[in-house]
C-alpha positions in Angstrom: -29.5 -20.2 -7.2 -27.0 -23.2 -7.3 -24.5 -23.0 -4.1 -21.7 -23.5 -6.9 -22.0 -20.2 -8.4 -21.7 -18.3 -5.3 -18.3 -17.2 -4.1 -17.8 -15.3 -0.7 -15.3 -12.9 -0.7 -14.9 -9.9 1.7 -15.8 -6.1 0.8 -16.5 -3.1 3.5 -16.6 0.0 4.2 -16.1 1.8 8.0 -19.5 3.2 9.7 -20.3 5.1 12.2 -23.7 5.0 14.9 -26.6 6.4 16.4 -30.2 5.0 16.6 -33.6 6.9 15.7 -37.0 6.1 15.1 -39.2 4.8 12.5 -41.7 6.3 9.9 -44.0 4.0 7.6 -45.5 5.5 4.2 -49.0 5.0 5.3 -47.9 3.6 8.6 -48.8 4.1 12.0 -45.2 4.8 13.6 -44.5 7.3 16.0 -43.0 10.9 14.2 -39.8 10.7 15.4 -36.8 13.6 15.2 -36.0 14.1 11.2 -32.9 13.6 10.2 -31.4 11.8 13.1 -29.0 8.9 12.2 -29.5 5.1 12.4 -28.4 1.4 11.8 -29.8 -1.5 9.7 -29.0 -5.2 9.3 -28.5 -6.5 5.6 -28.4 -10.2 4.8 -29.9 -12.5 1.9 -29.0 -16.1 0.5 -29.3 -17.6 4.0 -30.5 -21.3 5.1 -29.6 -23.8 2.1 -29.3 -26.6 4.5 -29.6 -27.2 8.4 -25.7 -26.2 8.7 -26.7 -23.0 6.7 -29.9 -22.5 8.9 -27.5 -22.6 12.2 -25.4 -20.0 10.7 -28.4 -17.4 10.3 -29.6 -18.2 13.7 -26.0 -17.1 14.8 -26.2 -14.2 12.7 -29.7 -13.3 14.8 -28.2 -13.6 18.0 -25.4 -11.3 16.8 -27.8 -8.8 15.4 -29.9 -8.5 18.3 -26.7 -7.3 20.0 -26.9 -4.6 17.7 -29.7 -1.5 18.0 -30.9 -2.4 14.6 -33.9 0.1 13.5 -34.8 -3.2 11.0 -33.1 -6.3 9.3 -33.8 -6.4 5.3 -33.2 -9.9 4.0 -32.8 -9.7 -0.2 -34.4 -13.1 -0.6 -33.2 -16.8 -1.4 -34.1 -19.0 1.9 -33.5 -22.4 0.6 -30.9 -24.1 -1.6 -32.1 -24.3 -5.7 -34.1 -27.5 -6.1 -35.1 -28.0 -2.3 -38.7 -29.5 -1.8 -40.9 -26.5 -2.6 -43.2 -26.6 0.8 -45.5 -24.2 2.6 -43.7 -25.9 5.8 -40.0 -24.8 4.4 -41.4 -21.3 4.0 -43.3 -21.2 7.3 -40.2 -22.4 9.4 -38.2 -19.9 7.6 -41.1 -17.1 8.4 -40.6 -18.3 12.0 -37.0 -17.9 12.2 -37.5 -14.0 10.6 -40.2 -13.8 13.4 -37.7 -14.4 16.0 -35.2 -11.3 15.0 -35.5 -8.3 17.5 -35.9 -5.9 15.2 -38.7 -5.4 12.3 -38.0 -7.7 9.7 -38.4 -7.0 5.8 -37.9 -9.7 2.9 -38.1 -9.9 -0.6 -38.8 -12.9 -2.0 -35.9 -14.9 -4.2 -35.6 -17.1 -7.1 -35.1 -20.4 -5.3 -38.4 -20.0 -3.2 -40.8 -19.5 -6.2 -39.3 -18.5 -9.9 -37.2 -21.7 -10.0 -39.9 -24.1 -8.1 -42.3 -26.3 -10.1 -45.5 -24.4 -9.9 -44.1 -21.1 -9.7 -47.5 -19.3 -9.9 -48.6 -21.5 -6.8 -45.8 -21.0 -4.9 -45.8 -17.0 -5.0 -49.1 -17.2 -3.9 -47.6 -19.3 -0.8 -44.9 -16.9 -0.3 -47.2 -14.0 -0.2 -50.0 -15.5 2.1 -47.5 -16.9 4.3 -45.2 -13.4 4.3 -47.1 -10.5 3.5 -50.6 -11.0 4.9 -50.8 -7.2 7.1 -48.7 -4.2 6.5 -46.7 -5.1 9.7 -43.5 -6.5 8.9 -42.0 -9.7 10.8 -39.7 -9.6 13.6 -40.4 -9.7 17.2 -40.9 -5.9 17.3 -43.4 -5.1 14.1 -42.5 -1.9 11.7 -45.7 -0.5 9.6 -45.3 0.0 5.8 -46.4 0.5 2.4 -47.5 -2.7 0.2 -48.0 -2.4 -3.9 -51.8 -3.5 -4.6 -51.7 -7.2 -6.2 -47.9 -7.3 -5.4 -47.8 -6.8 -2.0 -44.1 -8.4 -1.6 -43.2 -4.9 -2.9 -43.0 -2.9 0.7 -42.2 1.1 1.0 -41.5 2.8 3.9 -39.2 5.7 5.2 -37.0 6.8 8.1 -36.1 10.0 9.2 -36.2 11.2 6.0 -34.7 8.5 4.0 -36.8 6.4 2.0 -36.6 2.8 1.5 -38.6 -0.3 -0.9 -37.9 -3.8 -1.8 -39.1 -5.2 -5.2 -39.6 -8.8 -6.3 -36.8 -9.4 -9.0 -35.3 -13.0 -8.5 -32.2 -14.2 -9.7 -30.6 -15.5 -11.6 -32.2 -13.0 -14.0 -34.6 -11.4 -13.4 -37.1 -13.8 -14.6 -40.5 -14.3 -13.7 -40.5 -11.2 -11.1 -44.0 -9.0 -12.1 -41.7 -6.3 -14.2 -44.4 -3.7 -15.0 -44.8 -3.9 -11.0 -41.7 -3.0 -10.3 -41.2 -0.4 -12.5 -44.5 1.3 -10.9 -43.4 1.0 -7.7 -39.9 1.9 -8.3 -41.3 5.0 -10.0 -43.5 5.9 -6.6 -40.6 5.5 -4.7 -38.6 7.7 -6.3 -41.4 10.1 -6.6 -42.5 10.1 -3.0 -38.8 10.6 -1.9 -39.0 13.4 -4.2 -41.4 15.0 -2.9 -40.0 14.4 0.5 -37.1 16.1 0.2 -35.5 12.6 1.1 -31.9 12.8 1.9 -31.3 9.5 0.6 -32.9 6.1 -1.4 -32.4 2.7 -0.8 -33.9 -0.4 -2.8 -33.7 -4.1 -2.0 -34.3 -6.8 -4.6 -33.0 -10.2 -5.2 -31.2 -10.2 -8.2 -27.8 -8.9 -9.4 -28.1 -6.5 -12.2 -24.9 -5.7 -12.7 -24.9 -9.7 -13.9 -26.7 -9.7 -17.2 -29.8 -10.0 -15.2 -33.0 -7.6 -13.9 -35.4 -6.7 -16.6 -33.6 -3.8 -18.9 -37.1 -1.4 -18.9 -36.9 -1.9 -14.7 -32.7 -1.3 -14.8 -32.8 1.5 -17.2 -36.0 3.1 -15.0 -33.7 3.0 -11.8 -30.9 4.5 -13.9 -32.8 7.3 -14.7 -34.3 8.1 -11.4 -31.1 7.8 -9.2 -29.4 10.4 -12.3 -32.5 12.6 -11.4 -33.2 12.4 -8.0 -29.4 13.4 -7.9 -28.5 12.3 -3.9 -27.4 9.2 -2.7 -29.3 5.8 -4.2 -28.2 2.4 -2.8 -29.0 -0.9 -4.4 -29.1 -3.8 -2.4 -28.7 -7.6 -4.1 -27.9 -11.1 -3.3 -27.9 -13.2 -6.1 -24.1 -13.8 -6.8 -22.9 -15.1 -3.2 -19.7 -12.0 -3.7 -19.8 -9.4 -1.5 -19.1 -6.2 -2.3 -19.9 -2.2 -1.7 -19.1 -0.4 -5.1 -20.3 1.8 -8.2 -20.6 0.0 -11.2 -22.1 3.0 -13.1 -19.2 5.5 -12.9 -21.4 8.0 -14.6 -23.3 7.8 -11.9 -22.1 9.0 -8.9 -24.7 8.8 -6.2 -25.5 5.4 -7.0 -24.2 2.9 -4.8 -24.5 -1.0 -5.0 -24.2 -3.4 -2.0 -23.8 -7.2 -2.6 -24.7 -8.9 0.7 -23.0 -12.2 2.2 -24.5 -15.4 1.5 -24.9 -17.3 4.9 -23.0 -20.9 3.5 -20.5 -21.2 5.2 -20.5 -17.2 6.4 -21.5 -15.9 9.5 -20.9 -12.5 8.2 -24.1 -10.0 7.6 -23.7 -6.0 6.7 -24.2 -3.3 8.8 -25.7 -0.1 7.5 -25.3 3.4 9.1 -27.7 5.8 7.6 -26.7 9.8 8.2 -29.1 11.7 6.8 -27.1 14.5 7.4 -24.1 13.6 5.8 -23.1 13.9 2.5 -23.2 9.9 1.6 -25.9 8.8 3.8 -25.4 5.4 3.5 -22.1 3.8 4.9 -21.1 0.5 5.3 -19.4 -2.4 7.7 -19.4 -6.2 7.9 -19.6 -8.0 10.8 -18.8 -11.3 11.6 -21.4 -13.5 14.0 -19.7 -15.6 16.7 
């Protein structure tokens, strides 16, 4: 996405902490104590020059600080109309490699939809990315990749269940739709199943925007009204920050904007309850 769309501006909500441990859908993580409470990193739209790169390497340093049961990054690692390289995406890869805890991404439109060769370059982004169910990060996190899509991860934590899909902004285009939807559907019906207290899903895009694909939008609609606890939605896309309900008829649906890193050295905090009503609450916090 072009850096002159994007407008920072500061939203949060107060959390609270303790640390658990982790279980992968089809993992091999250790069973840890069910419901017990935890803390995640989210970030996105990060490294759209060398400037911009410092500032997520700031943002590392203060995550590590931070018992982080994993960082999700919702995609966007280079500024719109950068050189489309295997070397940008393997530096980047690098600099995800280097964060203490495991590391999920989801792939953005400025890596691969909006590069020449799009095709090509997905195929780069998965080879380089998602090669093994382990996650990046200095310590590695087992889960769940979708056949033929395997940027599309699923795992879950003491009873919360969590996915990222490939939907890059600005709108949704060129992400694998029918994909989505499927996994989006096993998510929700796995956490079913479960008993989950609680749903999260990562993409790229911002829905709430005029973009995301209507038959994957309307499909996450219906599922959060059904599933009937809490669902967050976590986006970049728009560079605004912001923790808020844009379907009012929806109550247990949350959305979280994250903070684009230009010129930000802010990222999100998550604290995830599964014994509390919410689940899911949220803080920003500012890097050094």
């Amino acid at each position: 996405m072009p850096s002159f769309r994007r407008r920072p501006s500061l939203v949060a909500l107060a959390a609270v902490t303790l640390l658990s441990g982790v279980g992968a859908l089809g993992g091999a993580a250790p069973a840890q104590a069910a419901g017990s409470s935890f803390q995640i990193g989210l970030i996105g739209d990060t490294g759209y020059s060398s400037g911009q790169d410092n500032d997520l390497l700031a943002v590392r340093t203060s995550m590590a600080r931070s018992s982080l049961a994993f960082v999700a990054h919702d995609g966007d690692i280079a500024e719109e109309g950068f050189a489309c390289t295997d070397s940008r995406l393997q530096y980047v890869r690098d600099v995800f490699n280097g964060f203490a805890a495991p590391f999920v991404y989801t792939p953005g439109d400025n890596e691969w939809s909006n590069c020449p060769g799009s095709t090509a370059r997905l195929s780069a982004i998965r080879r380089i990315f998602f090669a093994s169910s382990q996650t990046l990060g200095k310590s590695k996190m087992s889960v769940s990749r979708q056949s033929g899509t395997p940027e599309n991860a699923r795992w879950s934590r003491s009873g919360v269940y969590f996915a990222t899909l490939n939907v890059p902004g600005p709108s949704g285009s060129g992400g694998p739709t029918s994909a989505d939807v499927s996994w989006l559907n096993g998510t929700f019906d796995a956490a079913e199943a479960a008993g989950a207290a609680g749903v999260m899903i990562i993409q790229q895009d911002n829905p709430f925007s005029g973009g995301t694909p209507a038959a994957l939008l309307s499909t996450l609609k219906r599922r959060t009204v059904q599933f009937g606890k809490p669902v967050v939605l976590v986006n970049g896309d728009t560079h605004i920050h912001r923790v808020d309900k844009p379907w009012k008829d929806v109550p247990n649906f949350t959305r979280v904007e994250t903070f684009a890193n230009g010129g930000s050295r802010k990222w999100v905090k998550a604290t995830v309850n599964p014994a509390s009503p919410g689940v899911f609450s949220f803080t920003s916090v500012a890097a050094p």
